[in-house]
C-alpha positions as CSV (number, residue, x, y, z in Angstrom):
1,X,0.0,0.0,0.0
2,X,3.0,2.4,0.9
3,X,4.7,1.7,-2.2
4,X,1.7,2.5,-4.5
5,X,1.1,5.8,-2.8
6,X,4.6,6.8,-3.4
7,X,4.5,5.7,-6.7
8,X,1.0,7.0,-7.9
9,X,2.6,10.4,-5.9
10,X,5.8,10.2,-8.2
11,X,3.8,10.2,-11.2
12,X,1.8,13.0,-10.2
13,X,4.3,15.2,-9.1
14,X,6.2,14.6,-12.8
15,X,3.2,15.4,-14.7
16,X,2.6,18.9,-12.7
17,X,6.5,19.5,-13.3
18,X,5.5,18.7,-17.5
19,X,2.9,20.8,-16.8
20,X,4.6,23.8,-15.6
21,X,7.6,23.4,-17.5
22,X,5.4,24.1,-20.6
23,X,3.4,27.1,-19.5
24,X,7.3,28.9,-18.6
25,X,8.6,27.7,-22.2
26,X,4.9,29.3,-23.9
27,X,5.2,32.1,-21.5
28,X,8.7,33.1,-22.0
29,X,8.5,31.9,-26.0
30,X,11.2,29.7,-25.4
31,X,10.3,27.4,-28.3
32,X,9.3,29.9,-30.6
33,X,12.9,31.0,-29.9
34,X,14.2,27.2,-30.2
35,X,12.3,27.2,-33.5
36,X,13.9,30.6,-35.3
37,X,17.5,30.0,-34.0
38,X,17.2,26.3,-35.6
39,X,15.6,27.8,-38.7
40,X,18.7,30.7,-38.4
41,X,21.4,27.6,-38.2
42,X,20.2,25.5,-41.7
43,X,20.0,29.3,-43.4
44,X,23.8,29.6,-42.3
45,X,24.7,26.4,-43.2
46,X,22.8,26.9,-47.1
47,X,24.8,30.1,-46.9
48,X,28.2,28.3,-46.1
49,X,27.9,25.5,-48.4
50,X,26.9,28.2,-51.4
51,X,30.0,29.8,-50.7
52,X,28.6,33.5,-50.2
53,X,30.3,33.2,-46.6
54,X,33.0,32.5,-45.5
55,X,33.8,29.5,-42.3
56,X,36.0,30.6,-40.1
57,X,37.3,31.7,-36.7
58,X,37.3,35.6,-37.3
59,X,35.4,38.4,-35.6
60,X,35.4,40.0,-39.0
61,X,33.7,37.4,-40.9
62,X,31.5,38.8,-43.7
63,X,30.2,38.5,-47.1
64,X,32.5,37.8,-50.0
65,X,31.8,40.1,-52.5
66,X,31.2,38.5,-55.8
């Protein structure tokens, strides 16, 4: 009897924590943000492979003029 109660309590407490965890991430747009900077990586990466920027380590990085 103890066990279930801790159990059936577990599972209840994780659910509330689901629960909150997505009404901070709405609230705060956290995956909208998720979302853009993912979008913002595969235009960076299109942009890389095209060769219109160049890969590198420096601060200064910007278009190639072509």
């Amino acid at each position: 009897m103890n066990f279930t109660v801790i159990i059936i309590a577990a599972i209840i407490v994780i659910i509330i924590f689901l629960i909150c965890r997505e009404l901070v991430c709405w609230y705060w747009k956290i995956n909208k943000i998720v979302e853009l900077m993912n979008e913002q990586n595969l235009l960076l990466k299109q942009l890389i492979s095209t060769g219109k920027i160049s890969k590198g380590t420096s601060e200064n990085n910007v278009l190639n003029e072509e």
